[in-house]
Backbone as ProteinMPNN parsed JSONL, in Angstrom:
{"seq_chain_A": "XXXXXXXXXXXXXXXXXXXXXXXXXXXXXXXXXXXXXXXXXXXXXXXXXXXXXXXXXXXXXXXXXXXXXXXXXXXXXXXXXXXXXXXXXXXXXXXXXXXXXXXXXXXXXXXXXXXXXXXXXXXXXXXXXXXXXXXXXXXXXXXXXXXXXXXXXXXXXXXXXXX", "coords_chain_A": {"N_chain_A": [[0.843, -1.192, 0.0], [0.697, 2.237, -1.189], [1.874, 4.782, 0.717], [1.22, 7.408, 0.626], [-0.974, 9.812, -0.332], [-2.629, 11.312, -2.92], [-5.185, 13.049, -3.057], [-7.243, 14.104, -5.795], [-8.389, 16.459, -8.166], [-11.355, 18.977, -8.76], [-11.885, 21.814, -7.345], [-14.852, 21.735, -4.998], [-15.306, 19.202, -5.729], [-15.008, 17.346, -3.054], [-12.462, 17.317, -1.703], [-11.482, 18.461, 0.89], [-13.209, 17.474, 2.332], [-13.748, 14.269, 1.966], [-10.762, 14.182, 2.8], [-9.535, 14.601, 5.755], [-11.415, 11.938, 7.006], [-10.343, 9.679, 5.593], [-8.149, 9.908, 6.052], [-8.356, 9.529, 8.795], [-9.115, 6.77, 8.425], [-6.848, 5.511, 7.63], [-4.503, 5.961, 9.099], [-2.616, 8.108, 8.769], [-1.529, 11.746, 8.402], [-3.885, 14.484, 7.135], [-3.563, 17.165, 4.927], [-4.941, 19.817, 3.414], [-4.315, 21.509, 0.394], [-4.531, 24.152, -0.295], [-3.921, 25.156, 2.075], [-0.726, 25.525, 1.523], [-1.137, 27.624, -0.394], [0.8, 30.624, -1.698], [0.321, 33.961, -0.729], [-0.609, 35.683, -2.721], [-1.784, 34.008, -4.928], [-3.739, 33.276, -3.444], [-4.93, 36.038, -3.087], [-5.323, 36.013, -5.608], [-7.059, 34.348, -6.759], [-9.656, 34.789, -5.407], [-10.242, 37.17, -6.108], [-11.8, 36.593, -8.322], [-9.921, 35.701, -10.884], [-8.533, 32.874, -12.432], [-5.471, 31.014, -11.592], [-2.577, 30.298, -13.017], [-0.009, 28.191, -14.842], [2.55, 29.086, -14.22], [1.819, 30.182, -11.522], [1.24, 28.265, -10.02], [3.525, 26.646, -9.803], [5.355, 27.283, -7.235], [4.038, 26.735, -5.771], [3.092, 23.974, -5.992], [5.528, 22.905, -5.579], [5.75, 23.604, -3.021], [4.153, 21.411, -2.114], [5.084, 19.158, -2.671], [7.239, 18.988, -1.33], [6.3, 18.943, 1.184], [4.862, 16.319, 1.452], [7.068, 14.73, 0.627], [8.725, 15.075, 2.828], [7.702, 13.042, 4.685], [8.376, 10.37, 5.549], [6.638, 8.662, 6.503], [4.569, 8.616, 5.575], [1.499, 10.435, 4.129], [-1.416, 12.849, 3.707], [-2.969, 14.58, 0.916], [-4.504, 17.012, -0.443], [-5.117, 18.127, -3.394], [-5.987, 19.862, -5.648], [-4.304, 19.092, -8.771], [-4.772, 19.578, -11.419], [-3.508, 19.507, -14.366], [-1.52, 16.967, -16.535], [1.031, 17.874, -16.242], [1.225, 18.595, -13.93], [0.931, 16.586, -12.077], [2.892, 14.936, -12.461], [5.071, 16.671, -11.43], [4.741, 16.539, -9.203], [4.386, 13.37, -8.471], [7.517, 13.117, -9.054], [8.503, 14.828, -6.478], [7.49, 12.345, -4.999], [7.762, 9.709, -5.792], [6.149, 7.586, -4.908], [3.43, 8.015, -4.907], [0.233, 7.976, -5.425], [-2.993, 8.83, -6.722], [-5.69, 9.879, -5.742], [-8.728, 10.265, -7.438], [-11.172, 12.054, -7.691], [-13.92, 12.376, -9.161], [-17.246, 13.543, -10.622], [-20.524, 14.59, -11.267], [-20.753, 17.313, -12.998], [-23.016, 18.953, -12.437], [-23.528, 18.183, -9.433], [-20.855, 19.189, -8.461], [-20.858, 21.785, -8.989], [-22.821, 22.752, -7.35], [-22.062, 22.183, -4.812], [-19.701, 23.625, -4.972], [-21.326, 26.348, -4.641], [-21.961, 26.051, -2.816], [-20.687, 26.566, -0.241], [-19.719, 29.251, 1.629], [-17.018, 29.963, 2.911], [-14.645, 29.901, 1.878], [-12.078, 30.824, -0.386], [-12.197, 30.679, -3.269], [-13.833, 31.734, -5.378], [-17.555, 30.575, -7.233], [-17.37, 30.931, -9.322], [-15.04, 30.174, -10.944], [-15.215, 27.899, -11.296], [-15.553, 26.699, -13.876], [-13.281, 27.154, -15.03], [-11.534, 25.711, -13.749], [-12.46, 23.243, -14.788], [-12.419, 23.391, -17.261], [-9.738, 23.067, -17.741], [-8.6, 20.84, -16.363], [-7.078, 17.945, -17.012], [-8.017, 14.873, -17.865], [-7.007, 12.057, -15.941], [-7.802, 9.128, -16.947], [-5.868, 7.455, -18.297], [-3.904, 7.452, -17.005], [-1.09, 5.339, -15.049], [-0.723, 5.04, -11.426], [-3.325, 6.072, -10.71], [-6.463, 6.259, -9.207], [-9.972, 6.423, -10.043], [-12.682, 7.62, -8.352], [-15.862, 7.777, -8.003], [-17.468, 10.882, -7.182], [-20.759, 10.66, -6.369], [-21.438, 9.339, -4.113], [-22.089, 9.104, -0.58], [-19.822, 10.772, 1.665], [-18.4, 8.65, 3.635], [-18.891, 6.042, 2.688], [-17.413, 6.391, 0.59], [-14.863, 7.359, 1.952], [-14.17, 4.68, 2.58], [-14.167, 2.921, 0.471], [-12.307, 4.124, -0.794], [-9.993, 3.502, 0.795], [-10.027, 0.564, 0.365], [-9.607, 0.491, -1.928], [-6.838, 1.628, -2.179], [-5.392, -0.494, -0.718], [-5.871, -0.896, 2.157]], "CA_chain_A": [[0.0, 0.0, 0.0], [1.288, 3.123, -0.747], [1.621, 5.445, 2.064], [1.514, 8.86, -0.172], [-1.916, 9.745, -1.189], [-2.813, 12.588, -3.099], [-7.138, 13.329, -3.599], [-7.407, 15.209, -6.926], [-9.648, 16.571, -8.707], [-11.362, 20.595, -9.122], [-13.086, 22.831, -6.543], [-16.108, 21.365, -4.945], [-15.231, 17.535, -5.394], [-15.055, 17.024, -1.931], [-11.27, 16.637, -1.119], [-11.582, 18.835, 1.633], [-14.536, 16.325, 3.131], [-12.715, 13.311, 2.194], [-9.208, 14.032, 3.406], [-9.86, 13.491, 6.946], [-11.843, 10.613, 6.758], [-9.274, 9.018, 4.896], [-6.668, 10.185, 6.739], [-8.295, 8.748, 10.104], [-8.956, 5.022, 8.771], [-5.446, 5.065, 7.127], [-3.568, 6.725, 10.404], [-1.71, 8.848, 8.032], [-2.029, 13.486, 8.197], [-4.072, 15.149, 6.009], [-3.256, 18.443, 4.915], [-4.988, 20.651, 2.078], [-3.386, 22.197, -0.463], [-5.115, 25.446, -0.177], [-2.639, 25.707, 2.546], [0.472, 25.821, 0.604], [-1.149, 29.13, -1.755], [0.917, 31.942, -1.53], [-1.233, 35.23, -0.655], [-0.733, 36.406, -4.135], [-2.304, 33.238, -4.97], [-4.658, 33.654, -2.623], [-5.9, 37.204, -3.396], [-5.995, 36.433, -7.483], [-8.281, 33.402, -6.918], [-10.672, 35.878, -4.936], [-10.63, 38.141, -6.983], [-11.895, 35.76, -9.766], [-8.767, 35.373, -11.593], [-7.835, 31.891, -12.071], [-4.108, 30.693, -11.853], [-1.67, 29.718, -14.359], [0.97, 27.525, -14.415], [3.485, 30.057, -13.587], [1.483, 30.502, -10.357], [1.001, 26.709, -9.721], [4.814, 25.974, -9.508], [5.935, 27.25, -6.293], [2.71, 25.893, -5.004], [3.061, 22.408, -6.499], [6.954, 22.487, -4.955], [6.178, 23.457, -1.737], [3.345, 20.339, -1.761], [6.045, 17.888, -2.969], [8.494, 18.755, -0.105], [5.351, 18.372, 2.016], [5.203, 14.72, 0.575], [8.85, 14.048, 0.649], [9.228, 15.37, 4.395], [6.885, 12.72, 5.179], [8.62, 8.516, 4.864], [5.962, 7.05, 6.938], [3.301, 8.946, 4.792], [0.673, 11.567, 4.013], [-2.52, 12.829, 2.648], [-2.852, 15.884, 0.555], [-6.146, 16.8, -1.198], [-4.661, 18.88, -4.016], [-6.715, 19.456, -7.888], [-3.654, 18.416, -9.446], [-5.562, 19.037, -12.863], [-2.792, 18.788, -15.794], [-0.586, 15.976, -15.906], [1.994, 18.31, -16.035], [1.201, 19.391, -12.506], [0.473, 15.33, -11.356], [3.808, 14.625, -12.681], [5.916, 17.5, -10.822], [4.271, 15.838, -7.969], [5.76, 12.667, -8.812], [8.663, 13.874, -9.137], [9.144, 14.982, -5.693], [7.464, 11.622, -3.805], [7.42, 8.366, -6.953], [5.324, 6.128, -4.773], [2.384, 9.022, -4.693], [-0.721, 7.081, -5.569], [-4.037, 9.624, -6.96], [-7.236, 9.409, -5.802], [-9.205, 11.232, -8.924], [-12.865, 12.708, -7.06], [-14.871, 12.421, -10.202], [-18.664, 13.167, -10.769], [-21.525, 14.711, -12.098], [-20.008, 18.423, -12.587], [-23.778, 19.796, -11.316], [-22.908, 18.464, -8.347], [-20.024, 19.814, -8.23], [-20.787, 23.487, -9.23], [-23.818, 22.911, -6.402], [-21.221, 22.414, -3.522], [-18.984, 24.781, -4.931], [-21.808, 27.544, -4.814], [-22.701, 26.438, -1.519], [-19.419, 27.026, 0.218], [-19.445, 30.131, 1.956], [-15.706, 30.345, 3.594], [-12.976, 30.055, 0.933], [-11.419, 32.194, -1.32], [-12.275, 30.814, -4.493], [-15.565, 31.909, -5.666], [-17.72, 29.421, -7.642], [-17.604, 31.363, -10.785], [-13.917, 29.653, -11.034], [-15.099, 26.284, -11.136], [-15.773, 26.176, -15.314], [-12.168, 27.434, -15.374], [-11.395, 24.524, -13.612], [-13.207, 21.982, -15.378], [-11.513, 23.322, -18.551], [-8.083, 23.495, -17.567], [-8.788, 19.8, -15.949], [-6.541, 17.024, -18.104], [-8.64, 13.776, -16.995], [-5.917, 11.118, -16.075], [-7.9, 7.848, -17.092], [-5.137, 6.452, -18.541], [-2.374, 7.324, -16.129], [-0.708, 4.917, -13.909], [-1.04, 5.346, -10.286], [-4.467, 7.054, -10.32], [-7.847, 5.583, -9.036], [-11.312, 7.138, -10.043], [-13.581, 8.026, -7.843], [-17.379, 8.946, -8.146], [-18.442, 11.423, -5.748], [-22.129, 10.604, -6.011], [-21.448, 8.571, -2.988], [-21.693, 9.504, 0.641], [-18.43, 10.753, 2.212], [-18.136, 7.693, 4.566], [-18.666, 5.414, 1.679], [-15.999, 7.272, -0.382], [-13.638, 6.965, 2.013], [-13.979, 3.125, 3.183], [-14.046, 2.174, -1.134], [-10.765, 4.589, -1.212], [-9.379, 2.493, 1.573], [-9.836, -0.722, -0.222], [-8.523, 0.672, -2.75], [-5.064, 1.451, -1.595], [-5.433, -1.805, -0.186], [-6.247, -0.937, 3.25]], "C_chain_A": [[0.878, 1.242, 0.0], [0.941, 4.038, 0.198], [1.647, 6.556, 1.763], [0.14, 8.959, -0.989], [-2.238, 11.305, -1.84], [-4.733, 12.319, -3.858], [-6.822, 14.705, -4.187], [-8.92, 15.573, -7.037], [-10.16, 18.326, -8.399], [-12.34, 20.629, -7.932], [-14.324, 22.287, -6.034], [-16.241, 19.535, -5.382], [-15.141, 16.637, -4.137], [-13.731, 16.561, -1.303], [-10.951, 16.825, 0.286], [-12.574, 17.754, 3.053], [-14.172, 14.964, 3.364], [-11.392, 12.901, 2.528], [-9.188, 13.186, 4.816], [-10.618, 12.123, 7.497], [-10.849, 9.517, 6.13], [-8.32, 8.805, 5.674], [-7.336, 9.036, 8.729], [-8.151, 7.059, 9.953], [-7.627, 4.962, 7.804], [-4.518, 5.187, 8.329], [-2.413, 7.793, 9.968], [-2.29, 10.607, 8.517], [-2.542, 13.768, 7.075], [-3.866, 16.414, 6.163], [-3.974, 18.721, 3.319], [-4.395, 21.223, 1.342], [-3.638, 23.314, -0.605], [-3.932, 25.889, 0.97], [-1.448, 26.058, 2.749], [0.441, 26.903, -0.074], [-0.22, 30.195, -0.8], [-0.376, 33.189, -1.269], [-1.284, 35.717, -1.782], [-1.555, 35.181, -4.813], [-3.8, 33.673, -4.406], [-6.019, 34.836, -3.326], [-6.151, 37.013, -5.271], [-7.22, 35.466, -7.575], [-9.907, 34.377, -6.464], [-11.099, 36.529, -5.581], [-11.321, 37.676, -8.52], [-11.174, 35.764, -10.854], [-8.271, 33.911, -11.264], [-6.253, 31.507, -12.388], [-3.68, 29.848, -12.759], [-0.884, 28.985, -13.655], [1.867, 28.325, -13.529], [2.737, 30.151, -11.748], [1.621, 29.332, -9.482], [2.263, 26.34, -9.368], [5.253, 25.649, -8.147], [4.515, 26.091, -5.335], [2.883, 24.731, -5.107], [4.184, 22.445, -5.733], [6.461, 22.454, -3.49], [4.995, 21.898, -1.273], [3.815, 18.837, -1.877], [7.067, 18.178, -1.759], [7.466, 18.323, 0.797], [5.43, 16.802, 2.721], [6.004, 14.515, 1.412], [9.113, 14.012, 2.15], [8.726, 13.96, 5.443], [7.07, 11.009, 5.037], [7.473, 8.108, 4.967], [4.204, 7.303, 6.101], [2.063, 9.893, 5.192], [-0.55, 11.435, 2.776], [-2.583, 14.221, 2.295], [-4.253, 16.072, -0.473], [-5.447, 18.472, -2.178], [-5.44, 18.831, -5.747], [-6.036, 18.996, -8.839], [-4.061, 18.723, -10.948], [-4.938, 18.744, -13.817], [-1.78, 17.693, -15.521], [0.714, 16.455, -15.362], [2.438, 18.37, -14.331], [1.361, 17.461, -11.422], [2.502, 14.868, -11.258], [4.957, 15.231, -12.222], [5.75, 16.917, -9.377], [4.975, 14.597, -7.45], [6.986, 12.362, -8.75], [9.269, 13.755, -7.766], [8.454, 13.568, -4.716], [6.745, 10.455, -5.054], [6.317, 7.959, -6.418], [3.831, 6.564, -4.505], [1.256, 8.502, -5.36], [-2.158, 8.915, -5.551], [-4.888, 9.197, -6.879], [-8.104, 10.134, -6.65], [-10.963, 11.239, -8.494], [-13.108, 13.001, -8.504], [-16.461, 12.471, -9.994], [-19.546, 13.951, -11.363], [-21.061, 16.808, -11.513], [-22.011, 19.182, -11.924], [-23.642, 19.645, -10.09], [-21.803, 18.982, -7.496], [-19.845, 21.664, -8.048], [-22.0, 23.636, -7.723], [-23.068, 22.931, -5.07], [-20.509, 23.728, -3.933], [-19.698, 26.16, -4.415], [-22.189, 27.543, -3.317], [-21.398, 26.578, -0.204], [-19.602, 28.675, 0.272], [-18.208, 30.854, 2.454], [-15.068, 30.189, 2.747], [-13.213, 30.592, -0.082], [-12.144, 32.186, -2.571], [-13.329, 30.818, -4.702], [-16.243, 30.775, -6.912], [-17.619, 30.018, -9.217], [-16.16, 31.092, -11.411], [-14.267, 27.848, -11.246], [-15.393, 26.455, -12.507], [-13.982, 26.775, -15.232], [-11.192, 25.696, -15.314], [-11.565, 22.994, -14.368], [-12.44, 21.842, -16.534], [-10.154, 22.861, -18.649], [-7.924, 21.491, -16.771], [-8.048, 18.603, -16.911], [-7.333, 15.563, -16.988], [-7.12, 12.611, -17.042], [-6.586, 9.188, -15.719], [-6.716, 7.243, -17.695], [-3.643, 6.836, -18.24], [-1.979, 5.957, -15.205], [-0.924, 5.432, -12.921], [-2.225, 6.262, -9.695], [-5.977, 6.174, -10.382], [-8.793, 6.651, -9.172], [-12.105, 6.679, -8.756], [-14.899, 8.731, -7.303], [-18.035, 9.767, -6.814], [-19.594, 11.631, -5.564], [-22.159, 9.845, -4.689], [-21.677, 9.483, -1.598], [-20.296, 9.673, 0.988], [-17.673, 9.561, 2.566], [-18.197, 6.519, 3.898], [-17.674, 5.544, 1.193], [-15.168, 6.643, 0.388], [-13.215, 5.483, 2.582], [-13.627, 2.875, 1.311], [-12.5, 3.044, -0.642], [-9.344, 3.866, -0.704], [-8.792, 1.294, 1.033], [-9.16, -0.291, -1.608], [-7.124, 1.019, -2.835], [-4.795, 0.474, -0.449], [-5.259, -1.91, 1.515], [-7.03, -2.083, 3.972]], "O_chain_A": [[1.688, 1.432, 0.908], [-0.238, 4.142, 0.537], [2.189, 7.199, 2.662], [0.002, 8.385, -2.069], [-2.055, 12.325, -1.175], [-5.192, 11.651, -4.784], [-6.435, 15.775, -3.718], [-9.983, 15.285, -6.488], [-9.32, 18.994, -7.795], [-13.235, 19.846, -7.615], [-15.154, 22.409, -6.935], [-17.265, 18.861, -5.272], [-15.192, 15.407, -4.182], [-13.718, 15.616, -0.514], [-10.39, 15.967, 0.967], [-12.437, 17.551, 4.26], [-14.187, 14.424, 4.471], [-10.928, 11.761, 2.568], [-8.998, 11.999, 5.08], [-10.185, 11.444, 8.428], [-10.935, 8.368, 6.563], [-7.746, 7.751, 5.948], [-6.756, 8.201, 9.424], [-7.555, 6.267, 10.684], [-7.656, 3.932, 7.131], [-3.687, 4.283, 8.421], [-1.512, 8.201, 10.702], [-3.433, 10.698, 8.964], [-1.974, 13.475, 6.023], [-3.925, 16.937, 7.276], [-3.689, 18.081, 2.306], [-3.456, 21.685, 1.989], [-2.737, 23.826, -1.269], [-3.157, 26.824, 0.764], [-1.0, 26.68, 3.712], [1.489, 27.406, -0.479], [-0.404, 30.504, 0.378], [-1.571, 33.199, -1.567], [-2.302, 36.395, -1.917], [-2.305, 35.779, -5.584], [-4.703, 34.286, -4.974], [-7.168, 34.718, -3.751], [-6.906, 37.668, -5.989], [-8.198, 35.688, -8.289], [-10.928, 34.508, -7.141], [-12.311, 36.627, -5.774], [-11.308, 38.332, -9.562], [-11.792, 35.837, -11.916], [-7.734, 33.628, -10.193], [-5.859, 31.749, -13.528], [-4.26, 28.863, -13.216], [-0.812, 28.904, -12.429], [1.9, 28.224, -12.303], [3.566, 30.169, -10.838], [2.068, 29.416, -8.338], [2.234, 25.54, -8.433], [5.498, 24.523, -7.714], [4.4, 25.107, -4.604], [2.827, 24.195, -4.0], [3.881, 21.78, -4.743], [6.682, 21.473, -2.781], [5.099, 21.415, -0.146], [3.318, 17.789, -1.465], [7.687, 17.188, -1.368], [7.687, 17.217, 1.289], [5.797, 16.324, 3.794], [5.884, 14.208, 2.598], [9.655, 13.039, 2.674], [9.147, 13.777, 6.585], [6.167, 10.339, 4.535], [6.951, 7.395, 4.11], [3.191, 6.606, 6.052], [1.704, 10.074, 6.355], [-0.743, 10.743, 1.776], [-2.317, 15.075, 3.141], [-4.801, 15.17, -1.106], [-5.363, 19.595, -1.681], [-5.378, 17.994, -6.647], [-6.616, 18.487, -9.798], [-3.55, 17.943, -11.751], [-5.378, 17.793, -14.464], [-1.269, 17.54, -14.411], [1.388, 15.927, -14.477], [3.517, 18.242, -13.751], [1.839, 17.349, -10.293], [3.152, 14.594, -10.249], [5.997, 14.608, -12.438], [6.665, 16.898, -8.554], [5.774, 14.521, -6.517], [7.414, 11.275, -8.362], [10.207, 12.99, -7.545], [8.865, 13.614, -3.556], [5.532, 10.338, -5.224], [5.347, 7.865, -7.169], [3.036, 5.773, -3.998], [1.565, 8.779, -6.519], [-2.182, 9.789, -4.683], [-5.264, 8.255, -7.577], [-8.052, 11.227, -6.086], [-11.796, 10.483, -8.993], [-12.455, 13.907, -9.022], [-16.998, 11.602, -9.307], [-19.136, 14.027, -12.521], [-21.05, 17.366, -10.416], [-22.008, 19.902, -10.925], [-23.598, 20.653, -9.385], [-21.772, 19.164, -6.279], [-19.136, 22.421, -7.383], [-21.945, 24.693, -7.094], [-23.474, 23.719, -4.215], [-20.7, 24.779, -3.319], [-19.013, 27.027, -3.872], [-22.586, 28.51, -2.668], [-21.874, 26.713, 0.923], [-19.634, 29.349, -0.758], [-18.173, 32.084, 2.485], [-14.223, 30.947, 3.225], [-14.287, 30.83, -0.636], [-12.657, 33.199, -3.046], [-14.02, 29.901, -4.258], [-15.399, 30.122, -7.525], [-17.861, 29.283, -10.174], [-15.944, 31.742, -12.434], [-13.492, 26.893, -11.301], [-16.389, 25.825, -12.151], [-13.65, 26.066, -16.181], [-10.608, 24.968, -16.117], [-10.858, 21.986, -14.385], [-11.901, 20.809, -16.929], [-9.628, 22.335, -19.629], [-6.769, 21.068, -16.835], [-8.837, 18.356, -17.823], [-7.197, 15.379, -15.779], [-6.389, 12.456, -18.02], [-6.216, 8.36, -14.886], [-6.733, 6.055, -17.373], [-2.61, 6.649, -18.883], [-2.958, 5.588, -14.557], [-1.428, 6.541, -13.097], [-2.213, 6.941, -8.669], [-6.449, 5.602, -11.365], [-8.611, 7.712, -8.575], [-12.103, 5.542, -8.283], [-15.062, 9.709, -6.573], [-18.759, 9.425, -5.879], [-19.926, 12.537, -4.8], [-23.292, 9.839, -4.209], [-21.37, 10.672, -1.693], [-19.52, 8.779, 0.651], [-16.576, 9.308, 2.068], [-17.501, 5.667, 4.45], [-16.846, 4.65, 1.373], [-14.634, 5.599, 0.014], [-12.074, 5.219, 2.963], [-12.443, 2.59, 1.129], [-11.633, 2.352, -0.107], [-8.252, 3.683, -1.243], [-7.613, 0.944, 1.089], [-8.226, -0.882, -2.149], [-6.39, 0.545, -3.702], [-4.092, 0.684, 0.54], [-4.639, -2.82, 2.066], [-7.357, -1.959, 5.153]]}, "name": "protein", "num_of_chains": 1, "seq": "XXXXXXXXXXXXXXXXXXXXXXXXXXXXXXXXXXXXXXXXXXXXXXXXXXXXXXXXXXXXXXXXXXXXXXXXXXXXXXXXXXXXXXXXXXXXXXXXXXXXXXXXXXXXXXXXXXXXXXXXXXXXXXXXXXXXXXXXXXXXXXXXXXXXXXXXXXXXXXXXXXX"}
């Protein structure tokens, strides 16, 4: 089992919901990736400006030392969306195993809109969606439909990294 999980996937997929859950029946930390943004980050998402690569870098690095800092293992709930970005990931921790929150994007834009506390407003989630490279036919990445209950989700995610 790898001990390096990363829950992808855009805005309003529930990584935030399924991290800890995950993270308790694995015994591993979760940490968001929202808490890696720079404030310049920060304030452009707010402002409904979505980020570029260029913005994504330092962000993606400091979420791979995260990783790396971490032998006995971690959970990171990060959108990951191009491969480019999956693969910088990679990079800094090989044995990094993707959980890929997939589902029916109205439900998705329906959480997003109903989120009152974070930055990124929901009128960012078609940015998202676009900018999204689906990684069915990557290695190390499991789908996952989030029509499910949370507590569902994260017992299947379990068995699936062979918990």
């Amino acid at each position: 089992m790898s001990r390096h999980v990363c829950l992808m996937g855009v805005s309003g997929a529930g990584k935030s919901t399924l991290g800890p859950l995950l993270a308790q029946r694995l015994g591993l930390p979760f940490k968001d990736a929202d808490d890696f943004h720079p404030p310049a980050n920060i304030a452009k998402q707010a402002a409904g400006h979505p980020l570029t690569d260029d913005d994504r870098w330092p962000w993606l690095d400091a979420i791979g030392a995260h990783l790396r800092a971490r032998p006995a293992g971690a959970i990171v709930g990060c959108s990951a969306l191009k491969r480019i970005y999956r693969d910088r990931l990679r990079q800094a921790c090989p044995d990094l195993v993707f959980l890929h929150l997939t589902g029916d994007p109205a439900l998705i834009a329906a959480r997003q809109a109903a989120r009152k506390d974070h930055f990124m407003p929901a009128s960012l989630i078609a940015s998202q969606l676009a900018t999204l490279e689906r990684p069915e036919a990557e290695e190390g990445v499991i789908a996952l439909d989030i029509g499910r209950p949370p507590e569902a989700l994260a017992e299947e995610a379990a068995r699936c990294l062979g918990a």
